[in-house]
C-alpha atoms as an extended CHARMM CRD file, in Angstrom:
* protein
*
       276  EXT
         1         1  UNK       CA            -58.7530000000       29.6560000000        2.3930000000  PROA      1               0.0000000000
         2         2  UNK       CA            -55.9790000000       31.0580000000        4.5510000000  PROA      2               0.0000000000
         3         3  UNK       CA            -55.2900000000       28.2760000000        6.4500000000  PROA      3               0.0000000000
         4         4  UNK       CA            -55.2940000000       25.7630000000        3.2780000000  PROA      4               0.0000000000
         5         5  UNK       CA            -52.9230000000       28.0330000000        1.8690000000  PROA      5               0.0000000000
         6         6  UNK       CA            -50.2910000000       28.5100000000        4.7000000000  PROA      6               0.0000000000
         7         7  UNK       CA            -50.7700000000       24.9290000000        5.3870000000  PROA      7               0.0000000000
         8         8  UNK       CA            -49.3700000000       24.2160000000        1.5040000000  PROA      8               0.0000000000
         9         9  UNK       CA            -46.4920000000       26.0930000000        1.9970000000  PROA      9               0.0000000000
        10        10  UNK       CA            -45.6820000000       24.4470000000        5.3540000000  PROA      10              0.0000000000
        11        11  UNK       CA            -46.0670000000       21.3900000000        3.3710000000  PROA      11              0.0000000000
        12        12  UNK       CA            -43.5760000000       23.0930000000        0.3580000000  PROA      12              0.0000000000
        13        13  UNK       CA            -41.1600000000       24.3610000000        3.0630000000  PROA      13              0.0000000000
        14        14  UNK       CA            -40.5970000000       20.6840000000        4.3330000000  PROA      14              0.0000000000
        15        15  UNK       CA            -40.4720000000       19.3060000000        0.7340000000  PROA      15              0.0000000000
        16        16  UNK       CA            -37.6580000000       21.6040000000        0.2260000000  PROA      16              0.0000000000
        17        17  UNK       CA            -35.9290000000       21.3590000000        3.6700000000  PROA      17              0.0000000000
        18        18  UNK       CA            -35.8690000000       17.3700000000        3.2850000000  PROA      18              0.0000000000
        19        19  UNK       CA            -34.9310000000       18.0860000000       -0.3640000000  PROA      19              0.0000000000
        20        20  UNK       CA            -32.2830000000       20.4560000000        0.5350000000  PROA      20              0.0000000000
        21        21  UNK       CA            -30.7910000000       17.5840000000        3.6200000000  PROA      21              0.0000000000
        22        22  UNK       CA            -30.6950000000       14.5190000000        1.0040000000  PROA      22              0.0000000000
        23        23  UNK       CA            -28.6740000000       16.6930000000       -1.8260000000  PROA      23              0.0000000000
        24        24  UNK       CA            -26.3260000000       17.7640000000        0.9770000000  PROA      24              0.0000000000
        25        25  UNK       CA            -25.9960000000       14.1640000000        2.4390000000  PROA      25              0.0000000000
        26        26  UNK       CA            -25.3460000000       13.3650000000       -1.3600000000  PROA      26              0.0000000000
        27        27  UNK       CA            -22.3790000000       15.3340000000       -1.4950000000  PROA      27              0.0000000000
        28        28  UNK       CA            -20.8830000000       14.2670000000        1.5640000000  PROA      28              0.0000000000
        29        29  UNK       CA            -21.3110000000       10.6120000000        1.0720000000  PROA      29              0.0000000000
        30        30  UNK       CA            -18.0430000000        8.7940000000        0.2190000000  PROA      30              0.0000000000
        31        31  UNK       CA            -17.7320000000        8.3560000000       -3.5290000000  PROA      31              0.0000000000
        32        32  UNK       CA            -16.5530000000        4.6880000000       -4.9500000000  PROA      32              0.0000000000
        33        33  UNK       CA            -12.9120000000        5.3720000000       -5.9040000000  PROA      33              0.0000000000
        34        34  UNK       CA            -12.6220000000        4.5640000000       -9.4890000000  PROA      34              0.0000000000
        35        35  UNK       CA            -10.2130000000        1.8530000000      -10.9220000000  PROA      35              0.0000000000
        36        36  UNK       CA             -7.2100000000        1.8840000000      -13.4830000000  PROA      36              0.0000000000
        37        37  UNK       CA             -5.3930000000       -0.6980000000      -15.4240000000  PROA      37              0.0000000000
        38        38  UNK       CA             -2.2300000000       -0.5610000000      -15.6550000000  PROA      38              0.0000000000
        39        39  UNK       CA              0.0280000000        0.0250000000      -19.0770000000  PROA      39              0.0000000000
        40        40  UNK       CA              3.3310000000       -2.0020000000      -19.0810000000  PROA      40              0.0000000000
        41        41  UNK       CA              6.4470000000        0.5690000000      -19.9920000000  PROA      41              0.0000000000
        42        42  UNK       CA              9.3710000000       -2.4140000000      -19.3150000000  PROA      42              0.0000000000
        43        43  UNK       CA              9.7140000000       -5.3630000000      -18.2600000000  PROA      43              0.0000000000
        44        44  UNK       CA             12.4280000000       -6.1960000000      -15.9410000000  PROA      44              0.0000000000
        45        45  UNK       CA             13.4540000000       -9.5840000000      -14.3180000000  PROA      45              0.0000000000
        46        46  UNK       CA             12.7980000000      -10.5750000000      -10.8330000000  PROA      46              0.0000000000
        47        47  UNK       CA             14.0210000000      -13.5550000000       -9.1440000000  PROA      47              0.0000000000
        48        48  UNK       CA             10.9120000000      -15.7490000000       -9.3100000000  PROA      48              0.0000000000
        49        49  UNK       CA             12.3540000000      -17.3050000000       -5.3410000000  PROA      49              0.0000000000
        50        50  UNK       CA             11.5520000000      -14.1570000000       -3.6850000000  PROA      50              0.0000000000
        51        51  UNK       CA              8.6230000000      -13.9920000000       -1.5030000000  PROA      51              0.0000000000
        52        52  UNK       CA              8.6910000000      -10.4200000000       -1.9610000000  PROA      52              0.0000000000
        53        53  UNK       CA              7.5110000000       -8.5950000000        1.2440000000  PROA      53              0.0000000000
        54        54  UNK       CA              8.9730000000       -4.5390000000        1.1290000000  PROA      54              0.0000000000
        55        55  UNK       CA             10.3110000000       -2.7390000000       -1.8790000000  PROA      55              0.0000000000
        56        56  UNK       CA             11.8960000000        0.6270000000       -3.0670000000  PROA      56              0.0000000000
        57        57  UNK       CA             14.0050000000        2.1460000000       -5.1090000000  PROA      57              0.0000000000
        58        58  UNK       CA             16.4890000000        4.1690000000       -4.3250000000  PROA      58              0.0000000000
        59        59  UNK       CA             19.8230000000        5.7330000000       -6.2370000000  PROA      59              0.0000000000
        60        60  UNK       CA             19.6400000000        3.2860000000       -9.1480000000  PROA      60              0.0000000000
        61        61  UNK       CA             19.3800000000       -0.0390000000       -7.1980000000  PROA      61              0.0000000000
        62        62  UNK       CA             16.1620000000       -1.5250000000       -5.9180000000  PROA      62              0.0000000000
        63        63  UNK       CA             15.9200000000       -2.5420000000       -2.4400000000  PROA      63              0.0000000000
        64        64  UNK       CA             13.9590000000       -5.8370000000       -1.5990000000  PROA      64              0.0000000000
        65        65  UNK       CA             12.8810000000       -8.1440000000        1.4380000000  PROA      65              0.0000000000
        66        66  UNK       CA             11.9070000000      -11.2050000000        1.5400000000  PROA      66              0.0000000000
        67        67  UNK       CA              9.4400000000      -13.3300000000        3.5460000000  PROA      67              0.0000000000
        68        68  UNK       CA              9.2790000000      -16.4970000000        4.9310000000  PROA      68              0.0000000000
        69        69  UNK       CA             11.1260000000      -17.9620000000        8.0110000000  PROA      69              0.0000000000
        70        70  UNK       CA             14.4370000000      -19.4560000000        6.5910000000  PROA      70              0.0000000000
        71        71  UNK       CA             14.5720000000      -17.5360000000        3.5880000000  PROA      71              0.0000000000
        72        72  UNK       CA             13.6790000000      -13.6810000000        4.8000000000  PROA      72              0.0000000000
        73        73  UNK       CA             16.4070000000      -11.4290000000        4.1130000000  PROA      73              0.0000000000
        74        74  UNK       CA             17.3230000000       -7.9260000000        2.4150000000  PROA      74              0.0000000000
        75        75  UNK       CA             19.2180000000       -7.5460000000       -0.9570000000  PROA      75              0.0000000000
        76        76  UNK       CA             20.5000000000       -4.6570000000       -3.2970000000  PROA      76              0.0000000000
        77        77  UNK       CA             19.9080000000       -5.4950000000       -6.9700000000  PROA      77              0.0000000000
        78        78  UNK       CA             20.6510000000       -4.0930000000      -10.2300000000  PROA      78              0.0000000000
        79        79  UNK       CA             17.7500000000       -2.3820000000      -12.0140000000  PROA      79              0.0000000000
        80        80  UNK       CA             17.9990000000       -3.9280000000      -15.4640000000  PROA      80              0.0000000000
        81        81  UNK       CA             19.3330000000       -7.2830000000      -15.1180000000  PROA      81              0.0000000000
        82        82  UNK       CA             18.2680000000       -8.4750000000      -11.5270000000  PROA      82              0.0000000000
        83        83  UNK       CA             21.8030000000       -9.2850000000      -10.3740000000  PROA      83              0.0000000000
        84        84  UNK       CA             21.6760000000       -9.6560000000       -6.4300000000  PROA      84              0.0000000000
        85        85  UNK       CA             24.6900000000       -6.5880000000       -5.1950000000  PROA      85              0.0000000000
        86        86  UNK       CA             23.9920000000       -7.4660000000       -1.9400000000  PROA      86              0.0000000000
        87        87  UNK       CA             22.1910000000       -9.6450000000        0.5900000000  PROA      87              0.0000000000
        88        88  UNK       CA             21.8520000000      -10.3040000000        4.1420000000  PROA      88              0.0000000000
        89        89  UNK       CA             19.5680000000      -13.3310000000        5.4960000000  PROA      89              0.0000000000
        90        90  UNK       CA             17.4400000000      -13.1510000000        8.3700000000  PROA      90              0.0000000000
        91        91  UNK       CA             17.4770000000      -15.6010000000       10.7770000000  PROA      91              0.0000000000
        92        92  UNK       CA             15.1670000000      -17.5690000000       12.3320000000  PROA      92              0.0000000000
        93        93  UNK       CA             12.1410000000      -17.3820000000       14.1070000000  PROA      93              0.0000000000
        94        94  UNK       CA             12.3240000000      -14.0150000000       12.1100000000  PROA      94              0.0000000000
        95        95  UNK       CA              9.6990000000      -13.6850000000        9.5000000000  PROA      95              0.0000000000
        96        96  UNK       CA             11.1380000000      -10.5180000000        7.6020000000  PROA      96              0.0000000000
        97        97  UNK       CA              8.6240000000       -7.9500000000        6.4760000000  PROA      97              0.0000000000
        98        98  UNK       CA              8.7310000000       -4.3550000000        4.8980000000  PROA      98              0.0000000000
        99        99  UNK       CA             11.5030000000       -1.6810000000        4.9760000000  PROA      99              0.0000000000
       100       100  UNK       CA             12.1610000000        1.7580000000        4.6620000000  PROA      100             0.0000000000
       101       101  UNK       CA             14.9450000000        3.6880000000        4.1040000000  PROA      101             0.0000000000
       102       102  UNK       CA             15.8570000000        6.7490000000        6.2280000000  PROA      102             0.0000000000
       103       103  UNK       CA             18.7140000000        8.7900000000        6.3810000000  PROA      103             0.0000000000
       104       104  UNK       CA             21.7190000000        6.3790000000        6.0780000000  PROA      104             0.0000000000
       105       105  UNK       CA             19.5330000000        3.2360000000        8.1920000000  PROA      105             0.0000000000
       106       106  UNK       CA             17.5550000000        0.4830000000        6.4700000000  PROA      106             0.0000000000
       107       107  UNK       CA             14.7190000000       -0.2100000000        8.6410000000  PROA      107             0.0000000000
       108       108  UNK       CA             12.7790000000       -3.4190000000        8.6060000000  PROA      108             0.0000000000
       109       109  UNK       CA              9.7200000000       -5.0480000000       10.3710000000  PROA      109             0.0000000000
       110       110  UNK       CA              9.1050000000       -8.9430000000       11.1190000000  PROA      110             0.0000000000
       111       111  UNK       CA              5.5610000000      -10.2590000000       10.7940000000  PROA      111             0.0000000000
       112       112  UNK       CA              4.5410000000      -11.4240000000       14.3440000000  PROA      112             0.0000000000
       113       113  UNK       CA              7.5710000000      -11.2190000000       16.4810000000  PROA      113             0.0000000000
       114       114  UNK       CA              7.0110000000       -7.8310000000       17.4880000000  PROA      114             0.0000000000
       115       115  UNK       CA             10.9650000000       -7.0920000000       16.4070000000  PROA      115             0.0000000000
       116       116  UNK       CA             12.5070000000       -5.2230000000       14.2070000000  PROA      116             0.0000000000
       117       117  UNK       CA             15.7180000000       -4.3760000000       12.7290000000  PROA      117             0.0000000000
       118       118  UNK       CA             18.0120000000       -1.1090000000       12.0410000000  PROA      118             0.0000000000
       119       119  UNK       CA             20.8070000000       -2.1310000000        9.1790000000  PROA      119             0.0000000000
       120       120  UNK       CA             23.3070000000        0.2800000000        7.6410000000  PROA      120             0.0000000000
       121       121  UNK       CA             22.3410000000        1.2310000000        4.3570000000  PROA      121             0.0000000000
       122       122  UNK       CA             25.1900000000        1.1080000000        2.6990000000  PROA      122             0.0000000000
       123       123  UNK       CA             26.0530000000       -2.7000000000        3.8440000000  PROA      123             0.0000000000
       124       124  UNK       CA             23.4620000000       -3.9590000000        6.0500000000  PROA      124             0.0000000000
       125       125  UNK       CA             25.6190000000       -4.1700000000        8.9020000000  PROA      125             0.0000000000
       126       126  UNK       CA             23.0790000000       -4.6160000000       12.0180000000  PROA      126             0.0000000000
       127       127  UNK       CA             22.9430000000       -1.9080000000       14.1320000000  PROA      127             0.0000000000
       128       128  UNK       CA             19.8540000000       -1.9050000000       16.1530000000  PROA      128             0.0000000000
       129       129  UNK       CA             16.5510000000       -3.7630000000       17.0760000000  PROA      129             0.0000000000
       130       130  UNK       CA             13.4900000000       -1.9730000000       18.2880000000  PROA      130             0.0000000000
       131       131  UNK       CA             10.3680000000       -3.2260000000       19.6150000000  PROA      131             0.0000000000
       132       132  UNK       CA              6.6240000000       -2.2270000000       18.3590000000  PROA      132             0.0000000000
       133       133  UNK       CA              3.1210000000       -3.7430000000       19.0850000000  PROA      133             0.0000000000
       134       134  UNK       CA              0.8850000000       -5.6510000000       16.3200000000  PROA      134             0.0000000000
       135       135  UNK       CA              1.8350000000       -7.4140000000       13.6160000000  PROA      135             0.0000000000
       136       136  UNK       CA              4.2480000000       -5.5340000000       10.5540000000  PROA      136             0.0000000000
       137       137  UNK       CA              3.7320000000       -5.9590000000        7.4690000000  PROA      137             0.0000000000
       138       138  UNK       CA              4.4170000000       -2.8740000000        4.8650000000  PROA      138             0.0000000000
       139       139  UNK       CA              6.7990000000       -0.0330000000        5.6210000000  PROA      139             0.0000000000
       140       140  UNK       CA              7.3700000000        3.4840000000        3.6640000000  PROA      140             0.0000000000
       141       141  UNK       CA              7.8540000000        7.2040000000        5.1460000000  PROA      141             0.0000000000
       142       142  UNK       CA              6.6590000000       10.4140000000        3.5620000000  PROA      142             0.0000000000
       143       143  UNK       CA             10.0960000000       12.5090000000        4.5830000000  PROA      143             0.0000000000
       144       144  UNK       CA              8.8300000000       13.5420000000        8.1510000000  PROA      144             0.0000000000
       145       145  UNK       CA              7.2990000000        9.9840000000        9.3400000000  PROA      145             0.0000000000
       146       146  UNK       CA              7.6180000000        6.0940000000        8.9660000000  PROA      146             0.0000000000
       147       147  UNK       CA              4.5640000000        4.7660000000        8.0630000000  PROA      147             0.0000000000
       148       148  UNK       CA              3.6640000000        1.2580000000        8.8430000000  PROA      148             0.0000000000
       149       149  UNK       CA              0.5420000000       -1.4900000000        8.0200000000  PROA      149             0.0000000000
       150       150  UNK       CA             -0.1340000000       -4.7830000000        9.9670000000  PROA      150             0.0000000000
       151       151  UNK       CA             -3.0650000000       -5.9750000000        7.7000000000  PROA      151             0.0000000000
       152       152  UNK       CA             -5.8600000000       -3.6750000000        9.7280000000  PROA      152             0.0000000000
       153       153  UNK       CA             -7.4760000000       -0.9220000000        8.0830000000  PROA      153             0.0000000000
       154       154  UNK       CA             -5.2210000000        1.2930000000       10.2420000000  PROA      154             0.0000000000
       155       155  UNK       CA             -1.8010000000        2.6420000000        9.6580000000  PROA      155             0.0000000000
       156       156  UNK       CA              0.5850000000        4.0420000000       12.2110000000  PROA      156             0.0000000000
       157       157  UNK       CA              3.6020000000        6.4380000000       11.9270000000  PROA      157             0.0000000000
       158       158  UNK       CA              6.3530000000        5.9010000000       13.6430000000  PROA      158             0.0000000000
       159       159  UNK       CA              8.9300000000        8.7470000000       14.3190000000  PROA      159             0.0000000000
       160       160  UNK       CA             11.9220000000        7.8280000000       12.7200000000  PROA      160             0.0000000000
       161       161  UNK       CA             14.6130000000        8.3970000000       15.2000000000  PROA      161             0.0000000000
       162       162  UNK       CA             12.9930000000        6.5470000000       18.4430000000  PROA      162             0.0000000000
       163       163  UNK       CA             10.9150000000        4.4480000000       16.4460000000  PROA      163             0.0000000000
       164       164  UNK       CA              8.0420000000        5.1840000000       18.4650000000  PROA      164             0.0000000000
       165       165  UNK       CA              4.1850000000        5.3230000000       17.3820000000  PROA      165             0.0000000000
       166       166  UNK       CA              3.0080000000        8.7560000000       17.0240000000  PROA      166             0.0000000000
       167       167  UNK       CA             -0.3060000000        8.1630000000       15.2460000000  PROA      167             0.0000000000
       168       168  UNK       CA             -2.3030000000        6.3710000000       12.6530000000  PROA      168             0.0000000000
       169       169  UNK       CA             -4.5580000000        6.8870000000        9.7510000000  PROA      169             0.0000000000
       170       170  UNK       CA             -7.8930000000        5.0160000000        9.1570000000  PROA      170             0.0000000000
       171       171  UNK       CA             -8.0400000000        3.9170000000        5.0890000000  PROA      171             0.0000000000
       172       172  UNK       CA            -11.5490000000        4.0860000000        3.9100000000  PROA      172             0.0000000000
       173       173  UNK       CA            -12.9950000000        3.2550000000        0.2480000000  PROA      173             0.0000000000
       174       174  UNK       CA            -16.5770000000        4.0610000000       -0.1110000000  PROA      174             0.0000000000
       175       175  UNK       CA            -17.3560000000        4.5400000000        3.3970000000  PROA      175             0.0000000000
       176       176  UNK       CA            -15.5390000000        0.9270000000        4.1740000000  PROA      176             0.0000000000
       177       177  UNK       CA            -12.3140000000        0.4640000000        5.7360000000  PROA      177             0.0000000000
       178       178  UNK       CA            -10.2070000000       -1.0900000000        3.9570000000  PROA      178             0.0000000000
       179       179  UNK       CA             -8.6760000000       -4.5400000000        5.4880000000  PROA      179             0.0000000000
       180       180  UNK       CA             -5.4860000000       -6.3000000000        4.2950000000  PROA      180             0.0000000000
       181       181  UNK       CA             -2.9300000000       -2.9080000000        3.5540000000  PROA      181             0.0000000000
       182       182  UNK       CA              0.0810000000       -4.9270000000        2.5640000000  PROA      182             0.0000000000
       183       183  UNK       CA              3.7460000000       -3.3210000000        0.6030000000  PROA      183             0.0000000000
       184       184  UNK       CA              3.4130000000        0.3570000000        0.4170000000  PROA      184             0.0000000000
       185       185  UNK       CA              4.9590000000        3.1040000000       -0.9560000000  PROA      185             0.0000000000
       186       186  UNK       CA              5.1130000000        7.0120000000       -1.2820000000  PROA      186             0.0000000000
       187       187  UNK       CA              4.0660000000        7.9560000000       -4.9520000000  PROA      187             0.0000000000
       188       188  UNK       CA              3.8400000000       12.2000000000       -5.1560000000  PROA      188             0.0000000000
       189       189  UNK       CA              2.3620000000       12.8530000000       -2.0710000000  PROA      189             0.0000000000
       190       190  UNK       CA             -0.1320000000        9.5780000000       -1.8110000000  PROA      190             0.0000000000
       191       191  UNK       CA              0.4980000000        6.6680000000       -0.0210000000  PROA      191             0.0000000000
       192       192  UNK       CA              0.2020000000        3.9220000000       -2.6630000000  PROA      192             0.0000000000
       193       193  UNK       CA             -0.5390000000        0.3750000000       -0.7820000000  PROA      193             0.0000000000
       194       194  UNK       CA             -1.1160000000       -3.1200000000       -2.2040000000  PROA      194             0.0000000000
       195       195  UNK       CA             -4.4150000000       -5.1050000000       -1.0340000000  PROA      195             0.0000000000
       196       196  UNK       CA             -3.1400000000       -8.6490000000        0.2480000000  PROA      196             0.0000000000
       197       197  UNK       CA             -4.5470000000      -11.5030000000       -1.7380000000  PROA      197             0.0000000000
       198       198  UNK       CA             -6.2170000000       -9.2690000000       -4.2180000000  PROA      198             0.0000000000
       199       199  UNK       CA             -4.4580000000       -7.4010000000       -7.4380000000  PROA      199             0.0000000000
       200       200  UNK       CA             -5.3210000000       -4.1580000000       -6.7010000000  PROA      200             0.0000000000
       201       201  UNK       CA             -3.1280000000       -1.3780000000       -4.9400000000  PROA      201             0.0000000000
       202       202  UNK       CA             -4.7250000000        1.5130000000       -2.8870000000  PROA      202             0.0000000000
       203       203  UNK       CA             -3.9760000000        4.7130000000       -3.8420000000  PROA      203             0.0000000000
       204       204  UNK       CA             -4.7810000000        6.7570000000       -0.6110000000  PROA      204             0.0000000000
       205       205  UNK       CA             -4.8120000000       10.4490000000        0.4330000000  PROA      205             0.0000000000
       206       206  UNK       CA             -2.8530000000       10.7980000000        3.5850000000  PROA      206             0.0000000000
       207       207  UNK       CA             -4.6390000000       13.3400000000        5.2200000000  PROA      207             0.0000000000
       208       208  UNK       CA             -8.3720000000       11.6980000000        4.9100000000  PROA      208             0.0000000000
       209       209  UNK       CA             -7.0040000000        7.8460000000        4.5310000000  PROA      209             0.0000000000
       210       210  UNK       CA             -9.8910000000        7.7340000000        1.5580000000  PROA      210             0.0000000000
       211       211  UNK       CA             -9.1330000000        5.4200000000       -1.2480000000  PROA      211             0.0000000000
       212       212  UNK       CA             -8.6280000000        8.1030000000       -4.4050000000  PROA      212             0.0000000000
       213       213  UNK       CA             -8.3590000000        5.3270000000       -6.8290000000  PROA      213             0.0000000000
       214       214  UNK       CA             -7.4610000000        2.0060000000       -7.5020000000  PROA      214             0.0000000000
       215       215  UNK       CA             -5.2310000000        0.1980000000       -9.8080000000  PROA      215             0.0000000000
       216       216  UNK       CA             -5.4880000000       -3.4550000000      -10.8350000000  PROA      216             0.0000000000
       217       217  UNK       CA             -2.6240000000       -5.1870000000      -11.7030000000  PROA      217             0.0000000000
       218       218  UNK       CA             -4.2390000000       -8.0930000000      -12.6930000000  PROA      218             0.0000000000
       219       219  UNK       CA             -3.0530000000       -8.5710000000      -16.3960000000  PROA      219             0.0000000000
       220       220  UNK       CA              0.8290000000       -9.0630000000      -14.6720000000  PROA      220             0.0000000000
       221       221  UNK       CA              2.6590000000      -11.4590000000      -12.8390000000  PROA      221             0.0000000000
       222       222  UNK       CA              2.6880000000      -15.6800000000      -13.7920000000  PROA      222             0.0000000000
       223       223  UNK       CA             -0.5640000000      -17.3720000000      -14.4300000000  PROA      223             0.0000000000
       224       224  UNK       CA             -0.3190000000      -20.2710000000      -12.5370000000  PROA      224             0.0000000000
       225       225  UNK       CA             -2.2010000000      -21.7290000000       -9.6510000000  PROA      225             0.0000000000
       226       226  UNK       CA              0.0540000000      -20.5690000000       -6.4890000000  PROA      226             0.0000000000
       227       227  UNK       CA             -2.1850000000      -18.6450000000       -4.3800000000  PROA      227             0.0000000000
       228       228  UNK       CA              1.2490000000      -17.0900000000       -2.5250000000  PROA      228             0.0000000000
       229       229  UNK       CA              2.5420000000      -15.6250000000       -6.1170000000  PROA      229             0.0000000000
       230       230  UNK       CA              0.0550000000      -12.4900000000       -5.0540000000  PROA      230             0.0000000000
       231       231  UNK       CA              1.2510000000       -8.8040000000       -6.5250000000  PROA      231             0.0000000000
       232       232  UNK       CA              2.9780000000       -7.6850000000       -3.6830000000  PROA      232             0.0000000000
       233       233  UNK       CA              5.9250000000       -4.9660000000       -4.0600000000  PROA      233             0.0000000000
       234       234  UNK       CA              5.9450000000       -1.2920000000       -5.1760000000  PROA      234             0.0000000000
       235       235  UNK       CA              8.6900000000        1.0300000000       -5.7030000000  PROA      235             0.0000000000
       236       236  UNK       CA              8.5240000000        4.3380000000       -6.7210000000  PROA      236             0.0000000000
       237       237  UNK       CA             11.5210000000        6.4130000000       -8.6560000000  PROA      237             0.0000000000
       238       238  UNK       CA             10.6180000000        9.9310000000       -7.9020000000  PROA      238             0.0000000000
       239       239  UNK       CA             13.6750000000       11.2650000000       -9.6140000000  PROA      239             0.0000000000
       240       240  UNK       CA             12.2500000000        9.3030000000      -13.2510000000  PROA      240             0.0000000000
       241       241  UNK       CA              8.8120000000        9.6170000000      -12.2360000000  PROA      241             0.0000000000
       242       242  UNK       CA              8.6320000000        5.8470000000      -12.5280000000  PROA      242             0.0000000000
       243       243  UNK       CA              6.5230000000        3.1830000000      -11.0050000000  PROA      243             0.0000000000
       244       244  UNK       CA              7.6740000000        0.0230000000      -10.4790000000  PROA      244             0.0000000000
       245       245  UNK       CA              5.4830000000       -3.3440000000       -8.8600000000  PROA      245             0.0000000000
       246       246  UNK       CA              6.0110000000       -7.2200000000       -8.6240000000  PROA      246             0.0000000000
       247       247  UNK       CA              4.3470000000       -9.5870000000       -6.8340000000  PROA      247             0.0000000000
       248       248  UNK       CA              5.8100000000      -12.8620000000       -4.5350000000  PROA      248             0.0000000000
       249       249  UNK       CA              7.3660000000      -15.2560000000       -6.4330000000  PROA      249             0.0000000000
       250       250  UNK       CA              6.8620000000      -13.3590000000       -9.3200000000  PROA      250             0.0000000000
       251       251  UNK       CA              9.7510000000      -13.6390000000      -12.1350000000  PROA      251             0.0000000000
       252       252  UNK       CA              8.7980000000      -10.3580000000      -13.3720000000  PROA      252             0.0000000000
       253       253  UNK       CA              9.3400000000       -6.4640000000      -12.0330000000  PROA      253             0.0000000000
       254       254  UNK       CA              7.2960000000       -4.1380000000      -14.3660000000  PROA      254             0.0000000000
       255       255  UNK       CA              7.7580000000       -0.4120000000      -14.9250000000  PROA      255             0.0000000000
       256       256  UNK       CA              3.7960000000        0.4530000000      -15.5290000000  PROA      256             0.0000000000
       257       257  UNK       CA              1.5930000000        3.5180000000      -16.1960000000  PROA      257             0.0000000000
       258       258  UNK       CA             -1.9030000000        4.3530000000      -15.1350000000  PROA      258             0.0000000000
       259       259  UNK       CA             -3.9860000000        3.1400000000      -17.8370000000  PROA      259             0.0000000000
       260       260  UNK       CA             -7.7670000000        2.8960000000      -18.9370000000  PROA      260             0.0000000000
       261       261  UNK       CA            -10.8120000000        3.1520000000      -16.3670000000  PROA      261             0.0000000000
       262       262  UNK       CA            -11.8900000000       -0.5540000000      -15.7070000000  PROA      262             0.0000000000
       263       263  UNK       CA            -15.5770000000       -1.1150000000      -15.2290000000  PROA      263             0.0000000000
       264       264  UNK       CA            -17.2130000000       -3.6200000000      -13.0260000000  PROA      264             0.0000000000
       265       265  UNK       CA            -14.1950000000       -4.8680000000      -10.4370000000  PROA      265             0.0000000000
       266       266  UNK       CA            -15.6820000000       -7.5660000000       -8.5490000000  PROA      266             0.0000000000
       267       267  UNK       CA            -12.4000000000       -6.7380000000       -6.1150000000  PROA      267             0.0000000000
       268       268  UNK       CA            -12.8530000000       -3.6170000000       -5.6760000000  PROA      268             0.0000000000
       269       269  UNK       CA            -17.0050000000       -3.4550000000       -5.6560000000  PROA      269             0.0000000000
       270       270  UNK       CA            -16.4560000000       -5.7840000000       -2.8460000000  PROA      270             0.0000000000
       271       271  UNK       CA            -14.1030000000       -3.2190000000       -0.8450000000  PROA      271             0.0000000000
       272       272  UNK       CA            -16.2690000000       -0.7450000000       -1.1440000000  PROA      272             0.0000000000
       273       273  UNK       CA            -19.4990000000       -3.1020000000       -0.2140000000  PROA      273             0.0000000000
       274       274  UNK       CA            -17.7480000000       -3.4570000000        2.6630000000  PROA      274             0.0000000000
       275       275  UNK       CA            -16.8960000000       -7.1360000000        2.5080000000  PROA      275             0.0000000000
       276       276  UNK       CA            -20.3430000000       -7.9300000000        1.0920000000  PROA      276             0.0000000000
């Protein structure tokens, strides 16, 4: 009688010990970062010839690059009407990626040259070139660091004065990294970053790298067959509190808002399936 009994609670000790393990390997397993649409507050024009690559805002007057060997470049333009302030081509080979600003330096990355380019911000007078492994693709800093994507799961940070890679951050939604970072941007203390060749931007934590959220910007931007005219471009006024995004080729630039939860995003259930 004895033994049936302690072996029973042997039996209910285990029950409760394997119990106990799943519920705790519940909490710690990575949730599936909701998704947002996104509410429309203004719409602004953009010129629909820009392959839009980097974007930010900055004193009134957004700051663009554009893509595309021939026609990359940087330009200044006016917030409400689109009017092009100022603009400096690229030349070839260069295919011009993102840029940052920092301190009184526009800094911008090519694609797969390796190279790229320190301009005045004031009047993109050329001052230096640096070199950096990898491809570049989006650039934004978060005050201390640059912070660079080459279409990996993996950002780096670059210190700002040598230009020099000090670290990187692996993003993660679900459990999955997350391929593809493109244009990103500092939005209150998260790195926002758009998904290439998908309509949803990453809104990441920067000391995990986990995926928070998502938004889908899927109801914007021209409905026509182009597969380039992807949403691609996000600038953030942190004086206004006011989030801007576009896409290549896009003749629109929309000031939008988080808006309702979307259910059942085939893009993003596929993120966080890992590709599946």
């Amino acid at each position: 009688m004895l033994k049936s009994r302690r072996n029973i609670l042997i039996l209910a000790g285990a029950i409760l010990a394997i119990a106990v393990v799943a519920w705790w390997l519940f909490l710690r397993a990575p949730s599936t970062p909701p998704v947002y649409a996104v509410r429309v507050v203004k719409q602004l024009p953009h010129d629909p010839q820009a392959f839009t690559e980097g974007l930010f805002f900055q004193d009134g007057i957004f700051y663009e690059s554009t893509g595309e060997v021939g026609a990359s470049g940087v330009r200044k333009t006016k917030l409400e009407t689109g009017e092009v302030l100022l603009d400096s081509a690229l030349q070839p080979p260069y295919f011009g990626e993102g840029i940052v600003p920092w301190k009184d330096r526009l800094i911008q990355v090519t694609w797969k040259d390796k190279t790229g380019f320190v301009y005045n911000l004031k009047d993109f007078a050329l001052r230096d070139s640096f070199s950096y492994q990898g491809e570049g693709w989006g650039m934004t800093q978060d005050g201390k660091r640059l912070i660079l994507s080459d279409g990996t799961p993996t950002l780096r940070f670059l210190d700002p004065e040598t230009l020099k890679q000090t670290g990187t951050l692996s993003v993660t939604a679900g459990g999955c990294p997350v391929k593809y970072l493109n244009e990103l941007e500092w939005v209150n203390g998260e790195i926002y970053a758009n998904i290439w060749q998908t309509s949803l931007i990453a809104q990441i934590d920067p000391a995990t790298g986990q995926v928070k959220s998502f938004l889908d910007v899927s109801a914007l931007g021209p409905k026509d067959a182009d597969p380039d005219a992807v949403a691609n471009g996000i600038a953030w006024d942190a004086a206004g509190k006011r989030l801007f995004v576009t896409g290549k080729y896009w003749p629109q630039l929309y000031q939008v808002d988080q808006g309702a939860k979307v259910d059942n995003s085939e893009a993003a259930a596929k993120i966080v399936g890992c590709g599946k």
